[in-house]
Each structure stands twice: as C-alpha cells, then as structure tokens.
C-alpha positions in Angstrom: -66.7 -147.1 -6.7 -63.4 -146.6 -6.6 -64.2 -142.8 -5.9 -66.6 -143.7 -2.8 -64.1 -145.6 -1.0 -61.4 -142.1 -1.8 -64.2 -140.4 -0.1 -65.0 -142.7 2.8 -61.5 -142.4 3.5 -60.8 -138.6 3.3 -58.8 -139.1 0.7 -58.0 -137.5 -2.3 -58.5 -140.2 -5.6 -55.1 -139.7 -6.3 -53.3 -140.6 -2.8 -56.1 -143.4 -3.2 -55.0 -144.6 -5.9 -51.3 -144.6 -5.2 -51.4 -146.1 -1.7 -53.6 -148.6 -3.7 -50.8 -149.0 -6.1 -47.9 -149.5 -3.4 -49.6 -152.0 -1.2 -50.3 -153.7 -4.1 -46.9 -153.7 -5.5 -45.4 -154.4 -1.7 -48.0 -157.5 -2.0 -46.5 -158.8 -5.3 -42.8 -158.3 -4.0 -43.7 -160.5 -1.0 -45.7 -163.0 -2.8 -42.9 -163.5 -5.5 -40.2 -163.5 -2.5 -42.3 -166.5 -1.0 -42.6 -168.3 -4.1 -39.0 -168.4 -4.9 -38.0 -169.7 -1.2 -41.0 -172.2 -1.5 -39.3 -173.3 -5.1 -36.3 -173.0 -3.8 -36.9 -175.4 -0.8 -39.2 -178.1 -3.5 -35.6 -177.8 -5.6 -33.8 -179.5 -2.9 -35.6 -182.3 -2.0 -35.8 -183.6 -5.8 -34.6 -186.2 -7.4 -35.6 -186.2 -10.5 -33.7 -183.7 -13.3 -37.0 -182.6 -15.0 -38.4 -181.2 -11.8 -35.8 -179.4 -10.7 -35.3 -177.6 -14.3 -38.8 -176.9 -13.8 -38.7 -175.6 -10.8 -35.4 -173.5 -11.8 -37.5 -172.0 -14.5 -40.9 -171.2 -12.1 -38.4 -170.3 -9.5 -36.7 -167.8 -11.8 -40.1 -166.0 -12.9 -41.7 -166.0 -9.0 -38.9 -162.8 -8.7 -40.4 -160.7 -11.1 -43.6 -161.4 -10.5 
C-alpha cells in the first residue's frame, strides 16, 4: 500500500517514507508543544495541590512526546 501511494506520487519509497517520517515527527513536536501550553494554562487556574502535581507530571511528558 504503502508502495502505491510512493507511486501515485512519483516518488521514490524511500523519499516516501522519509517525508512520511518528518511530517509525522513535525506533527508530534506540535502536538506535544500544545499539550504542555494547554497543561500549563489548566496548572494555573487550580487550586487544589494534587492537580497541579498531576498536571506537572503530564505536563512534563507532553515535551517529549
């Protein structure tokens, strides 16, 4: 499948597959960017101290992600 959409392209499976790769990986920098503004936004408004460790620790993994 993967092979067809090369093809339907004109591309190579190889430059397929890594501007595949990169637009995911640009997606999942975004994403985890997002998250960790979102958390760190939730963070703010909260009062109570075992939401805001939780959200320290979800927003500390979002970056990775």
């Amino acid at each position: 499948m993967i092979q067809d959409l090369a093809k339907a392209a004109h591309l190579s499976p190889t430059s397929f597959y890594l501007i595949a790769f990169s637009v995911l990986l640009l997606a999942a920098i975004a994403l985890g960017f997002t998250l960790n503004r979102l958390f760190r936004r939730a963070e703010k408004r909260l009062q109570n101290n075992w939401a805001k460790l939780i959200l320290e620790l979800l927003e500390s993994l979002s970056v990775p992600m």
